[in-house]
C-alpha positions in Angstrom: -21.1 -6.4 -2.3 -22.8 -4.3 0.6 -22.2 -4.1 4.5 -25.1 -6.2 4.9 -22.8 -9.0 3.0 -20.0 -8.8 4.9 -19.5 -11.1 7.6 -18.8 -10.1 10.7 -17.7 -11.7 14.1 -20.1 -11.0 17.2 -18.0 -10.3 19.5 -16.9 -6.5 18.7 -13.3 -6.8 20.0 -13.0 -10.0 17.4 -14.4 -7.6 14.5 -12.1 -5.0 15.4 -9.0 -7.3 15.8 -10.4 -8.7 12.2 -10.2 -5.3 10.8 -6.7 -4.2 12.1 -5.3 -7.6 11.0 -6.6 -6.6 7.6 -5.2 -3.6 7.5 -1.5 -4.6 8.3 -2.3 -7.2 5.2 -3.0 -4.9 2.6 0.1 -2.2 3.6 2.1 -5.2 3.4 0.9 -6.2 0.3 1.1 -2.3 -0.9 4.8 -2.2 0.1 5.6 -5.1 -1.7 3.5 -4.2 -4.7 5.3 -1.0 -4.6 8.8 -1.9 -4.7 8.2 -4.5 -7.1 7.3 -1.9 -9.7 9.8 0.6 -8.4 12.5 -2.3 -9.2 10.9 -2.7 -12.7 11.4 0.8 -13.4 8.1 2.4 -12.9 7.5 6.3 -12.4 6.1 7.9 -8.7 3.2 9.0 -11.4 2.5 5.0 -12.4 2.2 3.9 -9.0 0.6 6.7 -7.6 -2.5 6.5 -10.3 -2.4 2.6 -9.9 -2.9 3.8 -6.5 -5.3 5.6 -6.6 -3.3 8.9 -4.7 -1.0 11.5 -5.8 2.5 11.2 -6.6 3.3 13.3 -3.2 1.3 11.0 -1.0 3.0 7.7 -2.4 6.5 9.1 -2.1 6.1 10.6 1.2 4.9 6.5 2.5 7.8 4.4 0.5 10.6 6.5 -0.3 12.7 6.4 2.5 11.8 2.6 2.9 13.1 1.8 -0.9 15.9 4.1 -0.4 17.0 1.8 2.8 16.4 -1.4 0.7 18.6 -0.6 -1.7 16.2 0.5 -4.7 17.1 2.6 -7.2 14.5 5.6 -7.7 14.1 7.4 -10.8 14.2 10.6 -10.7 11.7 13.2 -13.1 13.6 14.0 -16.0 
């Protein structure tokens, strides 16, 4: 799929709007995606190259919010 197939609103404000809604959808979805496999015992290293990122960069974004939700982290061995 290119840019060209994309469609997109005319008014700029409703394309923009489009594209922040978007955004809030898919870190949603990431932090739920995230703890799910945190609960199911997954390693920083697993979700980080399901990801995409390092195992820093996904630690630093959900650790303190799985820590407050009650989710138990492993830790390296």
């Amino acid at each position: 799929m290119s840019a060209e197939d994309v469609p997109v609103p005319n008014d700029p404000s409703d394309a923009l709007a489009a594209v922040v809604a978007l955004r809030r959808l898919a870190d949603q979805l990431e932090d739920a995606a995230v703890e799910q496999a945190m609960r199911s015992g997954w390693s920083w290293p697993e979700v980080a190259e399901a990801l995409g990122v390092t195992r820093q960069a996904v630690h630093k974004k959900h650790a303190k919010r799985l820590i407050a939700g009650g989710v138990a982290l492993r830790r390296r061995q």
